[in-house]
C-alpha positions as CSV (number, residue, x, y, z in Angstrom):
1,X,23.2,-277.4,3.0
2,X,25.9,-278.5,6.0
3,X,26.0,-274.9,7.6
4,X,26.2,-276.5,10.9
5,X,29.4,-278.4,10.2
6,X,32.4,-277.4,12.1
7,X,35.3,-276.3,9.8
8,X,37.6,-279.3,10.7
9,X,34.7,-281.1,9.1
10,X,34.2,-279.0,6.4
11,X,38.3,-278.9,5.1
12,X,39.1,-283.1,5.8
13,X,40.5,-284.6,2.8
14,X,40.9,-283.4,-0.8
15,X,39.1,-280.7,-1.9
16,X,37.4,-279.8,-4.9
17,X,36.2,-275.9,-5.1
18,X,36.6,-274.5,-1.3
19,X,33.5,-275.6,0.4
20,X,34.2,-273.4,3.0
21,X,34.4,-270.2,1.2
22,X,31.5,-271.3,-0.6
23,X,29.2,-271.9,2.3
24,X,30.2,-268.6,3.7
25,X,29.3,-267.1,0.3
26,X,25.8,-268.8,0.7
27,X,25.4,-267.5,4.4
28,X,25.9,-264.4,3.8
29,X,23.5,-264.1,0.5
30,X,21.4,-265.3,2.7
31,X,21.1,-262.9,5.6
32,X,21.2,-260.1,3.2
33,X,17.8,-261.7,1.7
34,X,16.7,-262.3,5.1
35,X,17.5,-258.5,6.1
36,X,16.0,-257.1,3.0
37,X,13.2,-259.5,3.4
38,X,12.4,-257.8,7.0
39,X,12.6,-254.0,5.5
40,X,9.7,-255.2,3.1
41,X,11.3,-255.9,-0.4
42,X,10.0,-258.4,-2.5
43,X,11.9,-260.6,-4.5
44,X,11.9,-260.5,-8.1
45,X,11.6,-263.8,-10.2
46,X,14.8,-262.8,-11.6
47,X,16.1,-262.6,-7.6
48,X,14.8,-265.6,-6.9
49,X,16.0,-267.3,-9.8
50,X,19.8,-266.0,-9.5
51,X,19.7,-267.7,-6.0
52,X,18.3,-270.7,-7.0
53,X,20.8,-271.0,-9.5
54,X,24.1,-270.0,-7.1
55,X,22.5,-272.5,-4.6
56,X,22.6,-275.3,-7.3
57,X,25.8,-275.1,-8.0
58,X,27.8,-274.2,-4.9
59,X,25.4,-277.7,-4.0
60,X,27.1,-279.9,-6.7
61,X,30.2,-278.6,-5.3
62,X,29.4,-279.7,-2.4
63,X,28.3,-283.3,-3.3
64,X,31.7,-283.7,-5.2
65,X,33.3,-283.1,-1.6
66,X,30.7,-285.5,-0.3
67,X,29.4,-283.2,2.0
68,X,26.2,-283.7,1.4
């Protein structure tokens, strides 16, 4: 995923879906993991699977953007 891209970037050309918002959106499920991860919860298949699944497609997204 292109988290290090600068938002100039990120929003060049035509867009399809709002990478930006959508990377953001990633980011941020992210940290929570990472903060619930350091308080000692364990994901759930089901967990795991939802993020899998919200990483996929903001991904395809994405690759329609040719940002990856």
């Amino acid at each position: 995923m292109p988290f290090g891209l600068s938002e100039a970037e990120i929003c060049s050309g035509e867009c399809i879906g709002c990478a930006k918002k959508l990377l953001e959106f990633l980011d941020q499920e992210l940290e929570e993991w990472n903060t619930r991860l350091d308080q000692g919860e364990v994901p759930r298949l089901g967990d795991i699977s939802k993020l899998a699944k919200t990483s996929t497609k903001i991904y395809h997204v994405l690759a329609k953007n040719n940002l990856v």
